[in-house]
C-alpha positions in Angstrom: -14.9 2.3 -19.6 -18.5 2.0 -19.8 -20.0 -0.8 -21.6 -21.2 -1.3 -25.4 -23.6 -3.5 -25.8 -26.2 -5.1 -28.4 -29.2 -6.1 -27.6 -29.7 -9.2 -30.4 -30.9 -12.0 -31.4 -29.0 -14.4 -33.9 -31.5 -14.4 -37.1 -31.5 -10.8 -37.5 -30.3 -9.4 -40.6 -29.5 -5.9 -38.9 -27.9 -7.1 -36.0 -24.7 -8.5 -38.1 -24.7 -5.2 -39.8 -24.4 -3.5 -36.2 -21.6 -5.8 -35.7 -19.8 -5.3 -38.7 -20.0 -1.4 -38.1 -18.6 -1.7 -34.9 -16.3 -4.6 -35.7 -14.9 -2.0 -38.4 -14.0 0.9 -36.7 -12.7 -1.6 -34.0 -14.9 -0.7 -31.0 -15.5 -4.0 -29.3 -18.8 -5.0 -27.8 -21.2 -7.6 -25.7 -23.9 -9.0 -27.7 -26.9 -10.3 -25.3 -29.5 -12.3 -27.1 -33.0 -11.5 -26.7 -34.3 -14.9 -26.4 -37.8 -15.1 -24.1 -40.4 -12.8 -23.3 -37.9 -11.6 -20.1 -35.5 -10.3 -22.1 -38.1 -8.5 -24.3 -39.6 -6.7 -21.4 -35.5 -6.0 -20.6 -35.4 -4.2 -24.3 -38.7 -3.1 -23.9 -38.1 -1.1 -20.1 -34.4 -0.3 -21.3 -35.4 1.6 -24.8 -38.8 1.5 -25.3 -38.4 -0.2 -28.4 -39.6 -3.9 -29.2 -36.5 -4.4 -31.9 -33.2 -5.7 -32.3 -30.2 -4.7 -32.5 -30.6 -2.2 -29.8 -27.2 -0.3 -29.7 -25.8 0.8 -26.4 -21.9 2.8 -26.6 -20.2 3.9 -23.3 -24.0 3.3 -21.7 -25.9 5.8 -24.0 -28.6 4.1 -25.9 -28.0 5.1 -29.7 -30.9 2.7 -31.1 -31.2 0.1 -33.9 -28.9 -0.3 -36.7 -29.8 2.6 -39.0 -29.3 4.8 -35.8 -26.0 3.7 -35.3 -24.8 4.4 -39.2 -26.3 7.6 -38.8 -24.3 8.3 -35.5 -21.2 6.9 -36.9 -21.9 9.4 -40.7 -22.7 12.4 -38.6 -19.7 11.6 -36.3 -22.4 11.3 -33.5 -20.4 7.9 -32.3 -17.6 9.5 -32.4 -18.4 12.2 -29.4 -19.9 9.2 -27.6 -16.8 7.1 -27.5 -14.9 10.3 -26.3 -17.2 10.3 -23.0 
């Protein structure tokens, strides 16, 4: 299996919400924290996106948090975890 990952940091607001999504429809996940300007240029190279949560399922980079509800309502997530 490939890995899900979150790309986080621990004050952000959307992050837990990321993790309660996932958390609820039991898929399990690594969170890495985004803590120095290394790990920004990490997000940065990765998505090309300077935000957290940055969302990856079975390796595919779905985005932040509003991304991921919108995969998970248009069932989106769903054809991801199949892969």
């Amino acid at each position: 299996m490939k890995k899900n990952k979150i790309y986080c940091t621990d004050s952000c607001p959307f992050c837990q919400r990321a993790y309660q999504l996932l958390e609820r429809r039991g898929i399990p996940f690594k969170k890495h924290y985004v803590k120095d300007s290394n790990d920004w240029d990490e997000v940065k190279e990765l998505t090309g996106r300077n935000t957290v949560p940055q969302v990856f399922i079975n390796g595919v980079h779905i985005g932040g948090f509003d991304d991921l509800s919108a995969a998970d309502q248009s069932g989106r997530l769903d054809k991801i975890l199949a892969q």
